[in-house]
DSSP file (Angstrom, degrees, kcal/mol; ACC not computed):
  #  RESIDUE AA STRUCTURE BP1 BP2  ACC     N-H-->O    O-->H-N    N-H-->O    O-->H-N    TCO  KAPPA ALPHA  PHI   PSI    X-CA   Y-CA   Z-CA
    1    1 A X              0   0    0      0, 0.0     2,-0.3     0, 0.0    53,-0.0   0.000 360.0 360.0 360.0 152.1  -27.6   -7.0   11.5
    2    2 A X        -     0   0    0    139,-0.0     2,-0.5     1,-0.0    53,-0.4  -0.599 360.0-153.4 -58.5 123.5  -26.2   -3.8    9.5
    3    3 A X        -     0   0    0     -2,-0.3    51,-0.2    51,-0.2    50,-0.1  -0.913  27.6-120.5 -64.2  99.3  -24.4   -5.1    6.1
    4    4 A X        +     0   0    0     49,-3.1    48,-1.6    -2,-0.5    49,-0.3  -0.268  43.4 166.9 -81.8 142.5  -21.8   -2.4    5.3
    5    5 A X    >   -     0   0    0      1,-0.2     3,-1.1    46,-0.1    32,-0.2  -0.853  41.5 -39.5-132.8 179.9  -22.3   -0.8    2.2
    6    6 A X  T 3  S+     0   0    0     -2,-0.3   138,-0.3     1,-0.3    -1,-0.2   0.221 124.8  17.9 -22.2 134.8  -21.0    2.5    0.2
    7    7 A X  T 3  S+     0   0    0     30,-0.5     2,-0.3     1,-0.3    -1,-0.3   0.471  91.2 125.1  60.1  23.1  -20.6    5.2    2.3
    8    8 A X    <   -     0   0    0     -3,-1.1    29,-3.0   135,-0.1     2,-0.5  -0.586  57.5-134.1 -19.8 119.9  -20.6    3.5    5.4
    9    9 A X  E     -AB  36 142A   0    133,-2.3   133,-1.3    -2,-0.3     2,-0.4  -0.921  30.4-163.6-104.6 151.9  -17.6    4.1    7.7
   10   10 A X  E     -AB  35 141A   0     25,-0.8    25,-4.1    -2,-0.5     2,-0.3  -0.848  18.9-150.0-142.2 139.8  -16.2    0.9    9.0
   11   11 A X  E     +AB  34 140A   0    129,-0.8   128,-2.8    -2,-0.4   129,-0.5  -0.989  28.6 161.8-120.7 134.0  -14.2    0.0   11.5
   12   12 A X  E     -AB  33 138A   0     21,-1.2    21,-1.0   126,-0.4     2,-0.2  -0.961  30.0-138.2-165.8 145.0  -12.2   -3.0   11.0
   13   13 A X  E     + B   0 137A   0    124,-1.0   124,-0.8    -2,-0.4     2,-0.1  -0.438  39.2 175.0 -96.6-175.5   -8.6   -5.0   12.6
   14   14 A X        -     0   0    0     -2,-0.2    13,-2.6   122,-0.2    14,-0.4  -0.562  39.2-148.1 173.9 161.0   -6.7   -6.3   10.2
   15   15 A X  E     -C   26   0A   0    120,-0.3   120,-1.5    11,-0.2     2,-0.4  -0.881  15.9-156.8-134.4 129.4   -3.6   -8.1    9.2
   16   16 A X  E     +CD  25 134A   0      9,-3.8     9,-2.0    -2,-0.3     8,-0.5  -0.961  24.5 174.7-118.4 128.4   -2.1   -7.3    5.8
   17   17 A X  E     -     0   0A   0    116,-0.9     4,-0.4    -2,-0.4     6,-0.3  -0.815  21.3-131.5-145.3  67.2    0.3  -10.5    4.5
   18   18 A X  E >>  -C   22   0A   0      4,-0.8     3,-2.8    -2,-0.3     4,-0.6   0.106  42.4 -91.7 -20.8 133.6    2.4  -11.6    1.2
   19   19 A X  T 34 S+     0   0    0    112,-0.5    -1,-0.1     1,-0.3   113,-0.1   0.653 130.0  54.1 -16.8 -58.8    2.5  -14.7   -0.6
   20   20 A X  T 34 S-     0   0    0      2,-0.1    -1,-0.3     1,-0.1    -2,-0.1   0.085 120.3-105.1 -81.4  32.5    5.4  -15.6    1.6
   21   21 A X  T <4 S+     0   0    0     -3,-2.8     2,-0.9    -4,-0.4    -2,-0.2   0.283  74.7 146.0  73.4   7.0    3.5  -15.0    5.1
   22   22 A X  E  <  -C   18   0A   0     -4,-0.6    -4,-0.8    -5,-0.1     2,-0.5  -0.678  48.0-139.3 -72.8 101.7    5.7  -11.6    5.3
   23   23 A X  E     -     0   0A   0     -2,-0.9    -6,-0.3    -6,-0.3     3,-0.1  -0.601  22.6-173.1 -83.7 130.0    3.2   -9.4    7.0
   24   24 A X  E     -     0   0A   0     -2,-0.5     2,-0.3    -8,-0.5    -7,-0.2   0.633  63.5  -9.0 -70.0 -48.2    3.5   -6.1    5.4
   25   25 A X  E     +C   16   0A   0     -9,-2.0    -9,-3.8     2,-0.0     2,-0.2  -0.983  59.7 170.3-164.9 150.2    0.9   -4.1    8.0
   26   26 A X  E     -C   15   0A   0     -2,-0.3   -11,-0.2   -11,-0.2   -13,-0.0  -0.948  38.1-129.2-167.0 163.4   -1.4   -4.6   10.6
   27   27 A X    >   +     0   0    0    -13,-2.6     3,-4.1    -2,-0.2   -12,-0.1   0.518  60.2 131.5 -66.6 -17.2   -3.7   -3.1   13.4
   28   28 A X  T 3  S+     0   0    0    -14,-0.4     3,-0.1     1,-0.2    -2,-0.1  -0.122  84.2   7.5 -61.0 129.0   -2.5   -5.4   16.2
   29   29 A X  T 3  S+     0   0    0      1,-0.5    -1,-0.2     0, 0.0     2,-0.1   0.078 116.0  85.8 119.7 -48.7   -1.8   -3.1   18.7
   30   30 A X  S <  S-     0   0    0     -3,-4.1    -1,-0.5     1,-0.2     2,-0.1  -0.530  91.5 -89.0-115.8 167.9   -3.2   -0.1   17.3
   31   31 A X  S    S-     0   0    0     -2,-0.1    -1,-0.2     1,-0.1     2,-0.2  -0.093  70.1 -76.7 -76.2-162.1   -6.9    1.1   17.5
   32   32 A X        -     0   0    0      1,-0.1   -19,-0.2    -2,-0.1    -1,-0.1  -0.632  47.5-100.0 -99.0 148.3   -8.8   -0.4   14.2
   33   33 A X  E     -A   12   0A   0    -21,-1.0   -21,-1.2    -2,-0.2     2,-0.6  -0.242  44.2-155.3 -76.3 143.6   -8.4    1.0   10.8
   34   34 A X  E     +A   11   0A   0    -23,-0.2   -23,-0.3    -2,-0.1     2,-0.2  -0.988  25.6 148.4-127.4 121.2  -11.7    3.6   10.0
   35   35 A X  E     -A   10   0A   0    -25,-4.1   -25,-0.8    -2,-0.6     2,-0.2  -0.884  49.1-102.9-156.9 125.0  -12.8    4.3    6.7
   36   36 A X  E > > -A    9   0A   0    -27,-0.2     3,-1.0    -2,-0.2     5,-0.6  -0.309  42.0-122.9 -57.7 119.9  -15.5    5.1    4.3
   37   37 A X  T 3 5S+     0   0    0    -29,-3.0   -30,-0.5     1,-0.3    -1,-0.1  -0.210  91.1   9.8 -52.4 154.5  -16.6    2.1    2.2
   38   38 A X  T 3 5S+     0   0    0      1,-0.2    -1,-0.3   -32,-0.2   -31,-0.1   0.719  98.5 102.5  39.2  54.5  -16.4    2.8   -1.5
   39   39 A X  T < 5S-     0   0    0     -3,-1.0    -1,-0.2   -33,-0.1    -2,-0.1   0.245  97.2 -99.8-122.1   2.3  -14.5    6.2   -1.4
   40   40 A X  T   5S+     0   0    0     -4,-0.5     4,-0.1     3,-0.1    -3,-0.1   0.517  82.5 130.6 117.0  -1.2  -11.1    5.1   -2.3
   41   41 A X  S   <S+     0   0    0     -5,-0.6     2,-0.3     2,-0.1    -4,-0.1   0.565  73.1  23.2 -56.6 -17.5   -9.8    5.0    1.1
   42   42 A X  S    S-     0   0    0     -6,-0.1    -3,-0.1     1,-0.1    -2,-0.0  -0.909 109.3 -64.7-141.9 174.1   -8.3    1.5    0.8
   43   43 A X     >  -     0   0    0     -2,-0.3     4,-2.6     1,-0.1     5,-0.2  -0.235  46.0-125.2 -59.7 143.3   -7.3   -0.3   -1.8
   44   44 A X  H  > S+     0   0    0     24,-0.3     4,-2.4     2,-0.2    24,-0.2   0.863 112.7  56.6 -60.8 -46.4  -10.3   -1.2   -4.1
   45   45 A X  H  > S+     0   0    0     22,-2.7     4,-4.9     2,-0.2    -1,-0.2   0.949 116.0  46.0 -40.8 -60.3   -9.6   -5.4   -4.1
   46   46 A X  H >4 S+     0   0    0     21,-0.5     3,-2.9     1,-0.2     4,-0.4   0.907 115.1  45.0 -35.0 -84.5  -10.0   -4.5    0.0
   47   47 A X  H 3X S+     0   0    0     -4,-2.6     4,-0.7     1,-0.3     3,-0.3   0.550 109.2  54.2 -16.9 -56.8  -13.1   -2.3   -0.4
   48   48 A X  H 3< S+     0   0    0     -4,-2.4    -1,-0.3     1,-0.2    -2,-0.2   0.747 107.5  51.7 -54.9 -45.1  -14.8   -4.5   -2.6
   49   49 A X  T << S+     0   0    0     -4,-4.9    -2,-0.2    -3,-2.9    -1,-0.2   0.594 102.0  54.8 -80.4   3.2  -14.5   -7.4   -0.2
   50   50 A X  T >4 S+     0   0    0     -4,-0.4     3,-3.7    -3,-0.3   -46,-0.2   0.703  74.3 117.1-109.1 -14.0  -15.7   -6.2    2.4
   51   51 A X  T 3< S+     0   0    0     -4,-0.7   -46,-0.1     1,-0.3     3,-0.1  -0.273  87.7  18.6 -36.0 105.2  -19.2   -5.0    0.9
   52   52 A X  T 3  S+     0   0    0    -48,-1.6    -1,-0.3     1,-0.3   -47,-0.1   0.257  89.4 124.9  97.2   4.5  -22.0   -7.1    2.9
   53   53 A X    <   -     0   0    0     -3,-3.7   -49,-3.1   -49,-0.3    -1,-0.3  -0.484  47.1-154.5 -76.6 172.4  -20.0   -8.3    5.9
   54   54 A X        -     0   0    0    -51,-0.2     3,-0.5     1,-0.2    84,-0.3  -0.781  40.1 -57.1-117.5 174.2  -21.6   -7.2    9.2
   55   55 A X  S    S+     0   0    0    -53,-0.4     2,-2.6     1,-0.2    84,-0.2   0.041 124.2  22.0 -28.7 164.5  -19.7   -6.6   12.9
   56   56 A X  S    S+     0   0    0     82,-0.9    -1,-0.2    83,-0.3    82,-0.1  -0.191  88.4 131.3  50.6 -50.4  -17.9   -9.8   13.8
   57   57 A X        -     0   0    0     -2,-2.6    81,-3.2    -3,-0.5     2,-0.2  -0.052  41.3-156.4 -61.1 144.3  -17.7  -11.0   10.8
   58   58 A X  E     +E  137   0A   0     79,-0.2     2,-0.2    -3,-0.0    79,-0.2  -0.644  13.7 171.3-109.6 163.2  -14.2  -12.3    9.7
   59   59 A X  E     -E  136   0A   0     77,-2.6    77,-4.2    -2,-0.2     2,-0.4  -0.750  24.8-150.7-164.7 122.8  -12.5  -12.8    6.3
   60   60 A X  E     -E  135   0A   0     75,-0.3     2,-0.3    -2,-0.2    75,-0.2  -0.793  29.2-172.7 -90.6 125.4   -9.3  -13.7    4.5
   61   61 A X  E     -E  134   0A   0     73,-2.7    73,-3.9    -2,-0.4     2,-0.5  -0.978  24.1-152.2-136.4 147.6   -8.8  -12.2    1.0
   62   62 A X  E     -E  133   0A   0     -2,-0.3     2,-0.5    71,-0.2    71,-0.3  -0.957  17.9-168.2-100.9 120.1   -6.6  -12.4   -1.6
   63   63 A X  E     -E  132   0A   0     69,-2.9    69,-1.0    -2,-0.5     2,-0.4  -0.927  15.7-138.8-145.9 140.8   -6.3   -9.1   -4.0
   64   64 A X    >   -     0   0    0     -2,-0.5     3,-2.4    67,-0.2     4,-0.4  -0.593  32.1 -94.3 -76.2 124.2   -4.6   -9.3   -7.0
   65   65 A X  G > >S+     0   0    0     -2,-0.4     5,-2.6    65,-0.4     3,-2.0   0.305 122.6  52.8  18.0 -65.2   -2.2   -6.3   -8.2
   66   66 A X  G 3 5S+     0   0    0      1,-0.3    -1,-0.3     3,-0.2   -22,-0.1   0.681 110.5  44.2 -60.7 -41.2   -4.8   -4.6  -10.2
   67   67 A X  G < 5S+     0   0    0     -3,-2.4   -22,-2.7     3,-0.1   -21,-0.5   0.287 128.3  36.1-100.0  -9.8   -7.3   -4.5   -7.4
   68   68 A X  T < 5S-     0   0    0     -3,-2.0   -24,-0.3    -4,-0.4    -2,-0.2   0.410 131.0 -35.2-123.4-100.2   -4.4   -3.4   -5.4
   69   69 A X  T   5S-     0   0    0     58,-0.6     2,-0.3     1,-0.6    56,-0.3   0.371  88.4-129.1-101.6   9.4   -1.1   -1.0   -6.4
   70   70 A X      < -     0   0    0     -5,-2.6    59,-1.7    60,-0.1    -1,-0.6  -0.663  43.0 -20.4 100.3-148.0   -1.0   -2.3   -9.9
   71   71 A X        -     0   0    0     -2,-0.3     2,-0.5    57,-0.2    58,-0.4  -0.020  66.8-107.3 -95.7 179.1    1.4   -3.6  -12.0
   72   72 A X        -     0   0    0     56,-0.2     2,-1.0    -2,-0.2    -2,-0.1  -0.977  36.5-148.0 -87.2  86.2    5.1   -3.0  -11.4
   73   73 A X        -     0   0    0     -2,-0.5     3,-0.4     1,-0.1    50,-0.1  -0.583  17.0-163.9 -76.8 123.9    6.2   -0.5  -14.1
   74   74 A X  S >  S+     0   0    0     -2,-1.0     3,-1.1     1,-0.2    -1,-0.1   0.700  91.0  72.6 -53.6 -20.3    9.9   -0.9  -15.3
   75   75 A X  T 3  S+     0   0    0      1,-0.2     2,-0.4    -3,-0.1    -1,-0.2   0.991  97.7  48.3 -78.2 -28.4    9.3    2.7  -16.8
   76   76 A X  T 3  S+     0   0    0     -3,-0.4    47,-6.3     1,-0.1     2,-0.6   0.231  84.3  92.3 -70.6  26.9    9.5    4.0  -13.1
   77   77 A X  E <   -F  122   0B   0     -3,-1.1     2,-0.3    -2,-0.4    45,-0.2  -0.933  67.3-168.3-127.9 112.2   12.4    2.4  -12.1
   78   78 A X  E     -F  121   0B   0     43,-1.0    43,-2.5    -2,-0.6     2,-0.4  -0.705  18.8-138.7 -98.8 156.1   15.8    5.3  -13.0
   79   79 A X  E     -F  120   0B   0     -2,-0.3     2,-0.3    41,-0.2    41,-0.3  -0.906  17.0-166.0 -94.2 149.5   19.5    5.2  -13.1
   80   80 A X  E     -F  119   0B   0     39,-1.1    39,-1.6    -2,-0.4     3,-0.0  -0.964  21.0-121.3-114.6 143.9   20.8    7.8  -11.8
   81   81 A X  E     -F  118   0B   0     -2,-0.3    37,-0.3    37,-0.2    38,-0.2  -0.611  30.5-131.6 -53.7 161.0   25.2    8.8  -12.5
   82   82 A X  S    S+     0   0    0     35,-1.1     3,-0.5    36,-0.2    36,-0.2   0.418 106.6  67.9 -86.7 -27.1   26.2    8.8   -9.1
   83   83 A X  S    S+     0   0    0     34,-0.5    -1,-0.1     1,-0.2    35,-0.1   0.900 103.8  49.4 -82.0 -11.1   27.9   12.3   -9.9
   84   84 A X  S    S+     0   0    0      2,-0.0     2,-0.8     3,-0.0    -1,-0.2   0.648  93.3  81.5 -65.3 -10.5   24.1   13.8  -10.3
   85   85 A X  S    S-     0   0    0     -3,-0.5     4,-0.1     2,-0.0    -3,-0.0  -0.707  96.2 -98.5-111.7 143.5   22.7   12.5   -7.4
   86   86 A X        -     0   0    0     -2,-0.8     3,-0.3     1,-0.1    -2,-0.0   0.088  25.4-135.5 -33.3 147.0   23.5   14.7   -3.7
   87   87 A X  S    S+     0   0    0      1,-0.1    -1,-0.1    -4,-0.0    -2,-0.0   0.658 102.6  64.9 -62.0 -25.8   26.3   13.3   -1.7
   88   88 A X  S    S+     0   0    0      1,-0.1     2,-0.8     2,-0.0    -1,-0.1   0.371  81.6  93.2-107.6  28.6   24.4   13.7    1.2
   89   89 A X  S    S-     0   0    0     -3,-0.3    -1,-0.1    -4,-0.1     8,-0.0  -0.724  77.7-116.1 -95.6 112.7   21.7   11.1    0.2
   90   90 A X        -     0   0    0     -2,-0.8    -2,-0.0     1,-0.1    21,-0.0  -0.294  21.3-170.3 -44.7 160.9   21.9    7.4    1.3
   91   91 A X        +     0   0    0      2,-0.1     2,-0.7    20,-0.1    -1,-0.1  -0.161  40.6 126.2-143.5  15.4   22.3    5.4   -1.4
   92   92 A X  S >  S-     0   0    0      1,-0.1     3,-1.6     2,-0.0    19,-0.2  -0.752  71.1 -99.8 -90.2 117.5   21.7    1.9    0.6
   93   93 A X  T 3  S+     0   0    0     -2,-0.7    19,-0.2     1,-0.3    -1,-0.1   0.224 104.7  35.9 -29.6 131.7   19.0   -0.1   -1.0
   94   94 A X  T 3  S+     0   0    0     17,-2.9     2,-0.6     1,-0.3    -1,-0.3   0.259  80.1 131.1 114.2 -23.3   15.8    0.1    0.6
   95   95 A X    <   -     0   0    0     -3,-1.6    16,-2.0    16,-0.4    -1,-0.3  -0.491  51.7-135.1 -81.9 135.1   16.0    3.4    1.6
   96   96 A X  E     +G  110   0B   0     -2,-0.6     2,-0.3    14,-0.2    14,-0.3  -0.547  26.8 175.6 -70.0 147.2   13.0    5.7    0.8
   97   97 A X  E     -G  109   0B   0     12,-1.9    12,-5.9    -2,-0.1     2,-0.5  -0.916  33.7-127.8-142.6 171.6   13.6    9.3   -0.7
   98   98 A X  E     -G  108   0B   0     -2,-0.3     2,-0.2    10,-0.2    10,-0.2  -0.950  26.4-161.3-125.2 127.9   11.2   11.9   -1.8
   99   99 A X  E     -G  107   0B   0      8,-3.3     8,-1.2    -2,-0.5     2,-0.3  -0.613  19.5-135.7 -87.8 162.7   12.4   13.2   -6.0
  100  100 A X  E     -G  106   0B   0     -2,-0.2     2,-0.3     6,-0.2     6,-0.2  -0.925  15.1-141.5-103.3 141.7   10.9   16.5   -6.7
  101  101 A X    >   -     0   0    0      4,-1.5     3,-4.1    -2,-0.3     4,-0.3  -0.844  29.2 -96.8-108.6 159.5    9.4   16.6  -10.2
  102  102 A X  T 3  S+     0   0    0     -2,-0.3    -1,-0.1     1,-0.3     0, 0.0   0.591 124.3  56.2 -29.7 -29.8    9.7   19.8  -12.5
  103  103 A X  T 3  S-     0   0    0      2,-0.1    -1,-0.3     3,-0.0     3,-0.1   0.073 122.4-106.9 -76.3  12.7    6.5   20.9  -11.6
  104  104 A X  S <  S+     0   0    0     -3,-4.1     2,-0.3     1,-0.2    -2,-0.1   0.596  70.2 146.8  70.7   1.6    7.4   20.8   -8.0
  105  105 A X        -     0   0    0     -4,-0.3    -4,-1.5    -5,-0.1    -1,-0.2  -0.545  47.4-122.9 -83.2 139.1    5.4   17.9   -7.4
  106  106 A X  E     +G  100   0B   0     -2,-0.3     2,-0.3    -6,-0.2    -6,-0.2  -0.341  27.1 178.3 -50.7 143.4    6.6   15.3   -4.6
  107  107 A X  E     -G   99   0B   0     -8,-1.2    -8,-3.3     2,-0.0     2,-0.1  -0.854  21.1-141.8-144.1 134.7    7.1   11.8   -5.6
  108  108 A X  E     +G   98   0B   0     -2,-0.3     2,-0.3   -10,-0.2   -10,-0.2  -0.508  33.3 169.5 -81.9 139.7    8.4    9.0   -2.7
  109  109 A X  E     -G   97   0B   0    -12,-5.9   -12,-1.9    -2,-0.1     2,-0.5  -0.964  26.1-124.6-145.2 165.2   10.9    6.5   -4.4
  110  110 A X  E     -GH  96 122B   0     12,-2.4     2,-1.5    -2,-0.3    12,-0.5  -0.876  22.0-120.5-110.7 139.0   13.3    3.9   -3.1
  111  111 A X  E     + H   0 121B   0    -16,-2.0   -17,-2.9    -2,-0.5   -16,-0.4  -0.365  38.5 175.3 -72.1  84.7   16.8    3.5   -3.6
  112  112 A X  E     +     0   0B   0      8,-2.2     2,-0.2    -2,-1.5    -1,-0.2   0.490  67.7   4.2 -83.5   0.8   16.7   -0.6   -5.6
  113  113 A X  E     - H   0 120B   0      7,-0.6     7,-1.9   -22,-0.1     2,-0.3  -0.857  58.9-158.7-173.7 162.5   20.3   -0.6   -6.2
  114  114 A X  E     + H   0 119B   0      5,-0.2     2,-0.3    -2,-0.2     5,-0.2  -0.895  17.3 159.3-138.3 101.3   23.7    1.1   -5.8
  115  115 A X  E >   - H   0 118B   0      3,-2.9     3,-2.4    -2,-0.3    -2,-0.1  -0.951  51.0 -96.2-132.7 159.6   26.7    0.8   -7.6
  116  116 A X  T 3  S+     0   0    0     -2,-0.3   -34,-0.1     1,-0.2     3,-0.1   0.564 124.4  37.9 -16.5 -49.7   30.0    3.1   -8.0
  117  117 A X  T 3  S+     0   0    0    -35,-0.1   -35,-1.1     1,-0.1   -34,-0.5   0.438 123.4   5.4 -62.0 -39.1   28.7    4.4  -10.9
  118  118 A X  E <   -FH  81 115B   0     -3,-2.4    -3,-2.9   -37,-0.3     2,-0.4  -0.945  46.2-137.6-164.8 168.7   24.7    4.9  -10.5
  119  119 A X  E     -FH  80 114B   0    -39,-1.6   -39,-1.1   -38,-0.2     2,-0.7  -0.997  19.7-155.3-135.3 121.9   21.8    4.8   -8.1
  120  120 A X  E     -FH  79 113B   0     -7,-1.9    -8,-2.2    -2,-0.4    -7,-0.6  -0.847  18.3-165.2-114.2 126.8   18.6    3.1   -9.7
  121  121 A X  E     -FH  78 111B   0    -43,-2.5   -43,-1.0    -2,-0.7     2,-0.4  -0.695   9.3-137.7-108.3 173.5   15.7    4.5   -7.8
  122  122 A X  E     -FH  77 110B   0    -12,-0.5   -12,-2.4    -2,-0.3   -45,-0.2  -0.962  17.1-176.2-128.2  99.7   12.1    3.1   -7.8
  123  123 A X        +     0   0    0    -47,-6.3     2,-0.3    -2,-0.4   -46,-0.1   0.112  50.8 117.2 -92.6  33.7    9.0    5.2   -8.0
  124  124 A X  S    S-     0   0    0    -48,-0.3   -14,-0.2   -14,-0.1     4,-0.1  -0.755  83.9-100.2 -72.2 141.5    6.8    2.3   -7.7
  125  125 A X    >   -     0   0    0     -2,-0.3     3,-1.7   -56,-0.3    -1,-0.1  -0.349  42.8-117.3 -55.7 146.4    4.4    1.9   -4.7
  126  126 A X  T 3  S+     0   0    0      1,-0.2    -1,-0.2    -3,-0.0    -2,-0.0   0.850 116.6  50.8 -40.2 -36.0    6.7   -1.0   -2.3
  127  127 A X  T >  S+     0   0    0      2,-0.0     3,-0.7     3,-0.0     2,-0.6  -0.157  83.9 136.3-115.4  41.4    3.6   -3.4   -2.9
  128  128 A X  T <  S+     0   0    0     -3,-1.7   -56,-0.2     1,-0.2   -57,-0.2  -0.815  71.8   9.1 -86.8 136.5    3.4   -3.0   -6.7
  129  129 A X  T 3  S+     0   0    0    -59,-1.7     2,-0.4    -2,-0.6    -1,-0.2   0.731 101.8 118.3  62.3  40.6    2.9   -6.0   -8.6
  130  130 A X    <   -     0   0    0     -3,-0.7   -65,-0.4   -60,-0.5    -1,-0.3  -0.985  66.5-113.8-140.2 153.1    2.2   -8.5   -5.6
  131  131 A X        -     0   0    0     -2,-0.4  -112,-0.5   -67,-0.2     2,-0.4  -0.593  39.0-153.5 -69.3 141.7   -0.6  -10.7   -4.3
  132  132 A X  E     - E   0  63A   0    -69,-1.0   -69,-2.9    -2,-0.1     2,-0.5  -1.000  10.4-160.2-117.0 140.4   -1.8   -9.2   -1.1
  133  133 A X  E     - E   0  62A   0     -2,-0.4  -116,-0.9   -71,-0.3     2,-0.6  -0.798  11.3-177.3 -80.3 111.8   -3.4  -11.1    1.5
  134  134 A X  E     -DE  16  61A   0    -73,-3.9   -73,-2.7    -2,-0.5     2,-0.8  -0.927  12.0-162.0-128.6 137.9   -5.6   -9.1    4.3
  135  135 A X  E     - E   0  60A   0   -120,-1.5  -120,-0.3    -2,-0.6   -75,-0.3  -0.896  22.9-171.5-113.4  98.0   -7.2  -10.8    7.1
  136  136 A X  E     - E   0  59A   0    -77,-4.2   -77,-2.6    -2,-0.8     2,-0.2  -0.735  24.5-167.1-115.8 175.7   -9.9   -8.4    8.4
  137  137 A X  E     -BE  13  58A   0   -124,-0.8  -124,-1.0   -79,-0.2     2,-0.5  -0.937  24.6-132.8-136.0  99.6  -12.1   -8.4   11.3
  138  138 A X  E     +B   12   0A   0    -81,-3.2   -82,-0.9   -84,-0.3  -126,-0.4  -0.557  26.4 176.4 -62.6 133.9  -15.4   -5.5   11.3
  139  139 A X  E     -     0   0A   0   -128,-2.8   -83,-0.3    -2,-0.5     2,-0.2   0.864  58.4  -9.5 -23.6 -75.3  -15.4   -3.8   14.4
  140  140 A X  E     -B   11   0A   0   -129,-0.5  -129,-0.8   -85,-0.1    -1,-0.2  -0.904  49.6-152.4-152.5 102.7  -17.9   -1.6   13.9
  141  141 A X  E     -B   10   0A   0     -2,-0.2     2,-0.4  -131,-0.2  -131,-0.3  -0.588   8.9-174.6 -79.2 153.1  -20.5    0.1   10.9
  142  142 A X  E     -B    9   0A   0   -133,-1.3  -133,-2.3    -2,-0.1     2,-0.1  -0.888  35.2-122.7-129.8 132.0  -21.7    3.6   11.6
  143  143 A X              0   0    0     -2,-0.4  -135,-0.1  -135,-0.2  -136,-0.1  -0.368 360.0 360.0 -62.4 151.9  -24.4    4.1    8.5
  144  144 A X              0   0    0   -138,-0.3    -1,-0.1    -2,-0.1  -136,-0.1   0.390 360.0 360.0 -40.7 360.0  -24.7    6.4    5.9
């Protein structure tokens, strides 16, 4: 059988899970995730484990912050006054918004607290600084 390696596109189910069985993402349902091995299409921890499975084969991995969205920085976490930030933006924790930065570039963040006073947004990815758990299944290899 085919071994997927670099530049391989893969086809693959999978179940993606936190330390405290909250799963986070998955395929169920949906067709199977498709991707080129070792271009950067999934998290590197992922990528990496799945180098040499074949079809059928199943696997549970564990991949550690580093291998996944990093650390959790505290420098990407603002206050904002609440008289700078729009009236007509929720402000309920949890909620996603997109900041603009000077340059005009996009940056997603989430709203991680609210009080009278200020809105402390997050531009950290949601799953920074957590173990992730993935349960995959290949599908399919197409070779390089």
């Amino acid at each position: 059988m085919t071994q997927a390696k670099e530049g391989d596109t893969i086809s693959m189910h999978y179940s993606g899970s936190l330390p405290d069985g909250t799963q986070f993402d998955s395929s169920e349902g949906r067709a199977p995730l498709e991707f080129t091995l070792g271009s950067g299409m999934i998290i590197p921890g992922l990528d990496s484990a799945i180098a040499g499975m074949e079809v059928g084969d199943k696997k549970t991995v564990t991949v550690a912050p580093d291998d996944a969205y990093g650390a959790h920085d505290p420098n990407r976490v603002q206050a904002v006054p609440r008289d700078q930030f729009p009236d007509d933006l929720p402000t309920e924790p949890g909620t996603q918004l997109q900041m603009q930065t000077p340059d005009g570039q996009a940056v997603p963040v989430m709203v991680a607290d609210a009080t009278e006073t200020e809105v402390t947004l997050d531009a950290n990815h949601p799953l920074a600084g957590k173990d992730l758990t993935f349960a995959v299944e290949i599908v399919a290899i197409k070779a390089a």
